[in-house]
N, C-alpha and C positions, 0 to 999 in steps of 0.2 A: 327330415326335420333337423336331425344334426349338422348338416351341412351348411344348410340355409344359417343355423344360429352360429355355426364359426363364421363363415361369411362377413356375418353381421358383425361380429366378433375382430373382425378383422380388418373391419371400417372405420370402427370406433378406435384402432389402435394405435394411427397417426397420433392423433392430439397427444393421447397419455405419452406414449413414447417420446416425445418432443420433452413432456415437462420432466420426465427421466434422462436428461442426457446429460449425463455428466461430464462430459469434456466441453461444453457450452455454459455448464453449471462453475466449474471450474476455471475456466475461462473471467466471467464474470467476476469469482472470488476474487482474482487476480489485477483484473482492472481497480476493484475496490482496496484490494492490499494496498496497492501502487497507487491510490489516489491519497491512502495516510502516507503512505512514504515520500512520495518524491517532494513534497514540499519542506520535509523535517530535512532530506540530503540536501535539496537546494539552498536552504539556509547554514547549514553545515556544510557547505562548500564556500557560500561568503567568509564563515565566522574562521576557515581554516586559520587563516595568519596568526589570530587571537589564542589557538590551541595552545594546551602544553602538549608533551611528549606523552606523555601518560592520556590524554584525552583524543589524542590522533591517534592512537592506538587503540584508543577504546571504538572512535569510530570506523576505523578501518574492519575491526571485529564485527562490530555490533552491523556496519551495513552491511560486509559479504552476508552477515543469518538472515539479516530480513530482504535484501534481495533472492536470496535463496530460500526463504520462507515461502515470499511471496509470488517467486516462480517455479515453484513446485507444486502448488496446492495446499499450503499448509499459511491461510491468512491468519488465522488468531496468532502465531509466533509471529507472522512479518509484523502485524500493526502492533504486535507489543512491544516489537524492538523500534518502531517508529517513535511508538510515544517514549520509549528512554534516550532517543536521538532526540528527540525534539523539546525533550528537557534538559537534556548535556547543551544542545542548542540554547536555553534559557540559561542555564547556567554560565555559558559561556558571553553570553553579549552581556547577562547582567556587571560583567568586571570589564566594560568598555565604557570610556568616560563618553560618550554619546550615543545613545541605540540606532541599531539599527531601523530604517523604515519599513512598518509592517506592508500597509498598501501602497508603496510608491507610483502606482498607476493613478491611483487614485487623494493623491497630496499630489501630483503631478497638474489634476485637474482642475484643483482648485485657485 
């Protein structure tokens, strides 16, 4: 009788096992870090020119932690340093006498 219920037991343990796997779970974190990040670097790579010296340095800082936040396993520090890039980002276009284009795919199409 004990056999048959491990057996059973041992049927049932794919699925669970699947929704425990942390390096798939992690994985995931990671795609999501990097989906708040790479858009705050990619405008912070336009807005370079516009830096000062003190703000090229804040972002040279601020991206190594959230790329190494966000590829290590530790999302809530990457997308926190995203969102402070992505308002050094707003800070910095707001002192450009023309903004930059948020969707230009999309003013492209019109």
């Amino acid at each position: 009788m004990r056999v048959a219920l491990l057996a059973s037991l041992l049927v049932l343990a794919p699925p669970l096992a699947r929704a425990c796997d942390t390096d798939y779970l992690n994985s995931q974190l990671t795609l999501v870090c990097r989906a708040a990040l790479d858009p705050a670097l990619a405008l912070l790579h336009a807005l370079a020119p516009q830096a000062t010296a003190t703000e090229a340095s804040a972002i040279t800082r601020a991206t190594a932690l959230a790329e190494a936040a966000c590829d290590t396993g530790d999302p809530e520090a990457g997308a926190q340093e995203a969102i402070r890039l992505a308002r050094l980002a707003g800070r910095i276009e707001a002192r450009l006498p023309e903004p930059l284009a948020i969707w230009p795919a999309r003013q492209a199409a019109r």
